[in-house]
N, C-alpha and C positions, 0 to 999 in steps of 0.2 A: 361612458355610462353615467358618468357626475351628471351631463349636460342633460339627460333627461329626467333625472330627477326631479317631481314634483311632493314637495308637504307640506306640511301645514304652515309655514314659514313664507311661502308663497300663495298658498289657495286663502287665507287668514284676511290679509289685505282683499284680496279681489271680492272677498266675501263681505267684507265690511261697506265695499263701496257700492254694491248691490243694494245690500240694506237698506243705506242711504236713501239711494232711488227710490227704492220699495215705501219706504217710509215718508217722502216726500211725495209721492203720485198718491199714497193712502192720505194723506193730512191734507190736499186741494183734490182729493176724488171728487167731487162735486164740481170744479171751475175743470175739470179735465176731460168730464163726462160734457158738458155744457161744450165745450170748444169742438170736441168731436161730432157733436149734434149738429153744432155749428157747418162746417167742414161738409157734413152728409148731404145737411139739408142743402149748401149751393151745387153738389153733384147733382142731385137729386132735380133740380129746379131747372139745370143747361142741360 
């Protein structure tokens, strides 16, 4: 039963490294949005 144990000592980390993410895709949302446009539009065009 240990081994399944999940709290906050473990979900704390994975949380913080999310954020991270969250907060770097927020702070270039504009060169992310553009790259994706990018990407579309050569679908788009073959």
């Amino acid at each position: 039963m240990v081994i399944l144990y999940v709290g906050p000592d473990q979900l704390l980390p994975l949380a913080s490294i999310l954020g991270a993410i969250g907060g770097a895709i927020m702070i270039f949302w504009r060169q992310v949005v553009g790259v994706a446009k990018r990407i579309a539009g050569i679908f788009r065009r073959g």
